[in-house]
C-alpha positions as CSV (number, residue, x, y, z in Angstrom):
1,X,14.7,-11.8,15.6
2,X,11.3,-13.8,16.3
3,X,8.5,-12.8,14.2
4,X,10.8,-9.9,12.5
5,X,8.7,-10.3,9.0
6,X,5.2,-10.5,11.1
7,X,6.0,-7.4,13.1
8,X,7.2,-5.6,10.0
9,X,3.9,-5.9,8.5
10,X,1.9,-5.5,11.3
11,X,3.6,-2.1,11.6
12,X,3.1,-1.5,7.8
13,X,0.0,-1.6,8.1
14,X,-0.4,0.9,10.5
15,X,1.7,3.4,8.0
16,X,-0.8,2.4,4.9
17,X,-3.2,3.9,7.4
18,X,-2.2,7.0,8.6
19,X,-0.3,8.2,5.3
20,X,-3.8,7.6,3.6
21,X,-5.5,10.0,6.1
22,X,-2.6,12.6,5.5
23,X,-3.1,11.9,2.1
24,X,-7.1,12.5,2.4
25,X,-6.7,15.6,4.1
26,X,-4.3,17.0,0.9
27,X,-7.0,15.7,-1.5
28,X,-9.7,17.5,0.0
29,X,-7.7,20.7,-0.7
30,X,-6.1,20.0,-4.0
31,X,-7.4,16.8,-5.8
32,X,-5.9,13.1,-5.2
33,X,-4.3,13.1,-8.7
34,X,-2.1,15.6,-7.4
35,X,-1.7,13.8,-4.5
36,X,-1.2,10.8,-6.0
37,X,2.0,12.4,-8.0
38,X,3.0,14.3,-6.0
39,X,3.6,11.3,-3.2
40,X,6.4,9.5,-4.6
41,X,8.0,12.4,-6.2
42,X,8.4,13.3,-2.3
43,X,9.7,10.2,-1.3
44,X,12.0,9.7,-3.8
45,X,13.6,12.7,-3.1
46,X,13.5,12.1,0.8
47,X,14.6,8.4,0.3
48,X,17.7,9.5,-2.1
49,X,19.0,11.9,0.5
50,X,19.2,9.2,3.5
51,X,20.8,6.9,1.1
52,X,23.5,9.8,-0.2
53,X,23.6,10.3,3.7
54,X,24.3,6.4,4.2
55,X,26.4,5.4,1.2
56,X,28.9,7.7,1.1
57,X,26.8,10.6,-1.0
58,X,25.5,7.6,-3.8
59,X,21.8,8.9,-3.7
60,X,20.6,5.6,-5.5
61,X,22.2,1.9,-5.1
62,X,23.8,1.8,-9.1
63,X,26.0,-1.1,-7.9
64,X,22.5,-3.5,-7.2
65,X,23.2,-5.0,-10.5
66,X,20.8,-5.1,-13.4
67,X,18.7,-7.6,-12.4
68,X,18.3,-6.3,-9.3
69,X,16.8,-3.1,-10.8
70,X,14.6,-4.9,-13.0
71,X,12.7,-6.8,-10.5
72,X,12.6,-4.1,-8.4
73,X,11.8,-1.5,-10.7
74,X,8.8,-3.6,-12.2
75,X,7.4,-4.0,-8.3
76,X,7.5,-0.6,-8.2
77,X,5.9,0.2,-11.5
78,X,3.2,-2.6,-11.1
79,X,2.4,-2.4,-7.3
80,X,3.3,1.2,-6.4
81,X,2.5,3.0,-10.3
82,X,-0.2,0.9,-12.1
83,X,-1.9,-1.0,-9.3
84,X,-2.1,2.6,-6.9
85,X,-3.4,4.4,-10.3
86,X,-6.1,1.9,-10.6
87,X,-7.3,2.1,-6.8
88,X,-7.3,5.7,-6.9
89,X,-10.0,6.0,-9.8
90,X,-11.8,2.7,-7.6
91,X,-11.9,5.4,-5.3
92,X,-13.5,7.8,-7.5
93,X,-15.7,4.7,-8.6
94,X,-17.2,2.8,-5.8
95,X,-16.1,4.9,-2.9
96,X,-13.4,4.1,-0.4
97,X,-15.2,1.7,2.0
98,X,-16.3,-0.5,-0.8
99,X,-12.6,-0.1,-2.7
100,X,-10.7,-1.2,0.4
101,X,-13.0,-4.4,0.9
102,X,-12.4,-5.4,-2.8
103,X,-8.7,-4.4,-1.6
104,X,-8.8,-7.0,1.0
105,X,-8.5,-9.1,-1.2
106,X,-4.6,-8.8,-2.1
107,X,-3.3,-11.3,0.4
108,X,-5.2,-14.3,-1.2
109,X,-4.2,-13.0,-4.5
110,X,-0.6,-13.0,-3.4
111,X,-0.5,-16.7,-1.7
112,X,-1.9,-17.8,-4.9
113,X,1.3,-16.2,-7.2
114,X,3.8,-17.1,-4.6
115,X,2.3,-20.7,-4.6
116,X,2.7,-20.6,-8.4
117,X,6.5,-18.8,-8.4
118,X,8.2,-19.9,-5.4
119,X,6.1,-23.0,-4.6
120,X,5.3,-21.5,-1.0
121,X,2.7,-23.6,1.2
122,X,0.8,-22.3,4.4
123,X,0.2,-24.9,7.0
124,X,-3.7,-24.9,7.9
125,X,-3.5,-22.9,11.0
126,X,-2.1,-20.1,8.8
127,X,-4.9,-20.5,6.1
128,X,-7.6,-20.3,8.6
129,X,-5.5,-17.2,10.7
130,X,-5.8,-15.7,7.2
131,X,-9.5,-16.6,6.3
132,X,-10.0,-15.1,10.3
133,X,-8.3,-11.7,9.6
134,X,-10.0,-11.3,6.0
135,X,-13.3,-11.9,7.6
136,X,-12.8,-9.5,10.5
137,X,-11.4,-6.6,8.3
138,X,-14.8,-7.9,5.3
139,X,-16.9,-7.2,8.3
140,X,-15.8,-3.9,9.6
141,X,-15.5,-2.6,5.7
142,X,-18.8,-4.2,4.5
143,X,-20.5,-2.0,7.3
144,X,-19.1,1.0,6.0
145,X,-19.3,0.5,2.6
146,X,-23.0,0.9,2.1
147,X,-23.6,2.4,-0.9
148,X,-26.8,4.0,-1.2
149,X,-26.0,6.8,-3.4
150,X,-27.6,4.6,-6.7
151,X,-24.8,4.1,-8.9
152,X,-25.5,2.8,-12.3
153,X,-24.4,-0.8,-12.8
154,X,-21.9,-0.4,-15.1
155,X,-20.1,2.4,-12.9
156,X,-20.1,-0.4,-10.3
157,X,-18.9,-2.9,-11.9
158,X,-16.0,-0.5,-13.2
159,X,-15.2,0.4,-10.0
160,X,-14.9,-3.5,-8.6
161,X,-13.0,-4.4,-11.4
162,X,-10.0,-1.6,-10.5
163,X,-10.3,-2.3,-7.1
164,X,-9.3,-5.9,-8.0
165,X,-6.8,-4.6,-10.4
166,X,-5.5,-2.8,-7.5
167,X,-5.4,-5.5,-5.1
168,X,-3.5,-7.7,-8.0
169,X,-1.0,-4.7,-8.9
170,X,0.1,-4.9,-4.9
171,X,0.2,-8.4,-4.7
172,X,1.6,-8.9,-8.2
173,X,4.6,-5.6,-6.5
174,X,5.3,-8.2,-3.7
175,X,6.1,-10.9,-6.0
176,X,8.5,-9.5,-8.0
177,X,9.8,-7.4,-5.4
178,X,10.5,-10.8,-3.4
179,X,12.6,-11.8,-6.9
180,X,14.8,-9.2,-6.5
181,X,15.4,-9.2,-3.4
182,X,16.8,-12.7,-3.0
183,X,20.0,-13.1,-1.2
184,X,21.4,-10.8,1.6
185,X,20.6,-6.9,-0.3
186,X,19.4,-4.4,1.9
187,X,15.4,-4.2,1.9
188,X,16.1,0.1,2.3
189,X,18.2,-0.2,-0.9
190,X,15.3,-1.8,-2.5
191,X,13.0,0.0,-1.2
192,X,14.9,3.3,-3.3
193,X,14.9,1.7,-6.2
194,X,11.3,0.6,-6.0
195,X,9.9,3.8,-5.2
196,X,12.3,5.6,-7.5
197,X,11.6,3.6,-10.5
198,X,7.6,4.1,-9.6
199,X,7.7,8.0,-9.3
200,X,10.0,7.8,-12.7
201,X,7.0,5.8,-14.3
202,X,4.1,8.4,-13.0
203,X,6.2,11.5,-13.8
204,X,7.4,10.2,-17.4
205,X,3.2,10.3,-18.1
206,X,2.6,13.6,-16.6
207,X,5.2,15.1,-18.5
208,X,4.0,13.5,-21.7
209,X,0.7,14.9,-20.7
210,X,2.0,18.6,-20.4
211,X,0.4,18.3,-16.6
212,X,3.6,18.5,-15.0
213,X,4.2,22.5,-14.2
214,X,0.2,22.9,-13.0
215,X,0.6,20.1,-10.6
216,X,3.7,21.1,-8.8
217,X,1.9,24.7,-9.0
218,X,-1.1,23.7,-7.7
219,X,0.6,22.1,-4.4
220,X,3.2,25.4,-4.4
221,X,0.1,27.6,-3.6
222,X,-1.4,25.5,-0.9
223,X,0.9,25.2,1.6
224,X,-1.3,22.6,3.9
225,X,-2.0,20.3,1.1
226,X,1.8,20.1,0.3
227,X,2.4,19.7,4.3
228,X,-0.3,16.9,4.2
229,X,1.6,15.4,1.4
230,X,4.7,15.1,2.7
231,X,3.8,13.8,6.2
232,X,1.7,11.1,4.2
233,X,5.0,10.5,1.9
234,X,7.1,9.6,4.9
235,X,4.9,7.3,6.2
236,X,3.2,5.8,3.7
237,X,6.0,5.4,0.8
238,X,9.3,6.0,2.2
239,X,8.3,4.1,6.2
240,X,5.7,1.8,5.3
241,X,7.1,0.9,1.8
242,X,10.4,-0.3,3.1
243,X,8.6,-2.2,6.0
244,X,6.9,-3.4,3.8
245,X,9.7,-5.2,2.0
246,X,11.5,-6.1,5.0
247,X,8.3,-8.3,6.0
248,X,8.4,-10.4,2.8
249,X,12.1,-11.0,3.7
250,X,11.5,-12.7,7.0
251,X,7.5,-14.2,6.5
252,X,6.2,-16.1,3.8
253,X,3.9,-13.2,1.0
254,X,0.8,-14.9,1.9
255,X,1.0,-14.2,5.9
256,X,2.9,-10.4,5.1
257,X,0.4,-9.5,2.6
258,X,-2.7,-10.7,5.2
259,X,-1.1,-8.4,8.1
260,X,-1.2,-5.7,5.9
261,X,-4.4,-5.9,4.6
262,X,-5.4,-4.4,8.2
263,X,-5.7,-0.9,7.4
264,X,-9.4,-0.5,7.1
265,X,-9.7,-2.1,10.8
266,X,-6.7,0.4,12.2
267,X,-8.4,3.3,9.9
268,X,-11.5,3.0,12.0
269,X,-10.2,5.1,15.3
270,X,-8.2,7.0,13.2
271,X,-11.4,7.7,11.2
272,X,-12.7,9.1,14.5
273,X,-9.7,11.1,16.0
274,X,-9.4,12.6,12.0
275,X,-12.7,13.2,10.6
276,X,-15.2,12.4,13.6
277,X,-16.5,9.4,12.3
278,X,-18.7,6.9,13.9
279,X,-17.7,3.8,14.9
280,X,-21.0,1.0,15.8
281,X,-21.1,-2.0,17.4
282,X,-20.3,-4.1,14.1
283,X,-17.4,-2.3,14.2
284,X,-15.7,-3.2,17.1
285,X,-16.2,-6.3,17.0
286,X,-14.7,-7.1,13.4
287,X,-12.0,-5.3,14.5
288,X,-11.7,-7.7,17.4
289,X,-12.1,-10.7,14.8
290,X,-9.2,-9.6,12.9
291,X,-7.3,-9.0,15.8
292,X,-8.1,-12.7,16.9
293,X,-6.4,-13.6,13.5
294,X,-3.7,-11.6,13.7
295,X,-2.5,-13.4,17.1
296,X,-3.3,-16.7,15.5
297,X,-0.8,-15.9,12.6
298,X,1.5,-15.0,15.5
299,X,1.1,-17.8,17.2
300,X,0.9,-20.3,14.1
């Protein structure tokens, strides 16, 4: 199927943004750490049942083989785990306008490891499709991530730095997930372990922490907040997750991870239809300069 991996990630992109708003809405009522544990728990559970329902009642792929699971399970831990830990306190840092521009980020960080590990090159057109995009999506989030609110300079520079760790934890996820899943195995089979082996990873803390019980409590008594979650789970882990991996099957990381770095530019009407936020000039037209470099990387 033309432009399979490109349309995959195209369409990831638009999951990373409306789980996220899901995902706000439940924070607002119970805390993003919560959240945050809360998500992949969720889609664990939600991905092991289609896979019992698809493999003959196996609710994870066992027979992947070993190595399998180790690639796999480290993109899950690294990207999905570590890298989404460190962007949710960016959050808390810098803000989220401020956090996803730093975010943008992950797609040149990702052309760089998969030029190092699997000796990938992009022809020019694709470079400057992917210099277009960033620019367009910098635009739109540099407008809306003025920060006014006087933060100390060490607080700032915090919150850049897990932003970038961020960035690098997801573009770091891609590259080993693309390891493991070399060959013909199913992308939704990976996809179970990867999630799996990152709620396992998050879970295994909390429990060490004693903050197990008062979590799952916390999103018992708010019925909303655990509705929120799991609409944001099913698109965001379980939809955009295994879309995610089916794009780096079929399209080089660097052009993948660039399509995917759109969800500030898709987050802007959905900004507006969710929380009534403003959308100016500057706006529209980064969004249209991003869009320009999406159809360039289409047409590359």
């Amino acid at each position: 199927m033309p432009f399979l991996g490109e349309s995959a990630a195209l369409v990831t992109a638009l999951m990373f943004s409306i789980g996220p708003t899901f995902f706000t809405l439940a924070s607002r009522r119970v805390g993003s750490v919560a959240v945050n544990r809360s998500r992949l728990l969720i889609a664990t559970l939600v991905l092991m049942i289609i896979h019992a329902a698809l493999a003959g009642g196996r609710p994870l792929p066992l027979d992947a083989g070993g190595a399998r699971w180790l690639w796999l399970g480290l993109s899950g831990v690294v990207g999905l785990a570590l890298g989404d830990a460190a962007l949710f306190q960016a959050f808390v840092q810098i803000g989220t306008r401020l956090t996803m521009l730093v975010f943008a980020l992950t797609p040149v960080i990702a052309a760089v490891q998969a030029r190092i590990v699997f000796g990938e090159i992009l022809r020019p057109v694709q470079i400057l499709a992917m210099a277009v995009t960033l620019a367009g999506v910098a635009w739109v989030v540099t407008e809306r991530a003025a920060n006014g609110d006087g933060r100390r300079e060490r607080r700032y520079l915090q919150g850049i730095g897990l932003a970038l760790a961020g960035a690098t934890g997801q573009a770091t996820g891609l590259i080993l997930a693309r390891a493991g899943l070399q060959g013909d195995f199913s992308a939704f089979d990976g996809n179970v372990i990867r999630i799996s082996c990152a709620a396992a990873a998050i879970w295994i803390v909390t429990l060490l922490r004693g903050q197990a019980l008062p979590t799952l409590r916390r999103l018992r008594a708010d019925r909303p907040a655990l509705r929120h979650t799991a609409w944001g789970s099913l698109f965001g882990p379980v939809i955009g997750v295994w879309l995610s991996l089916v794009a780096i099957r079929h399209t080089s990381i660097g052009v993948a991870s660039t399509l995917m770095a759109l969800p500030p530019v898709f987050l802007l009407p959905i900004g507006r239809l969710a929380f009534g936020e403003r959308v100016g000039g500057r706006a529209v037209l980064g969004t249209l300069v991003a869009m320009a470099g999406v159809a360039l990387l289409f047409l590359a």
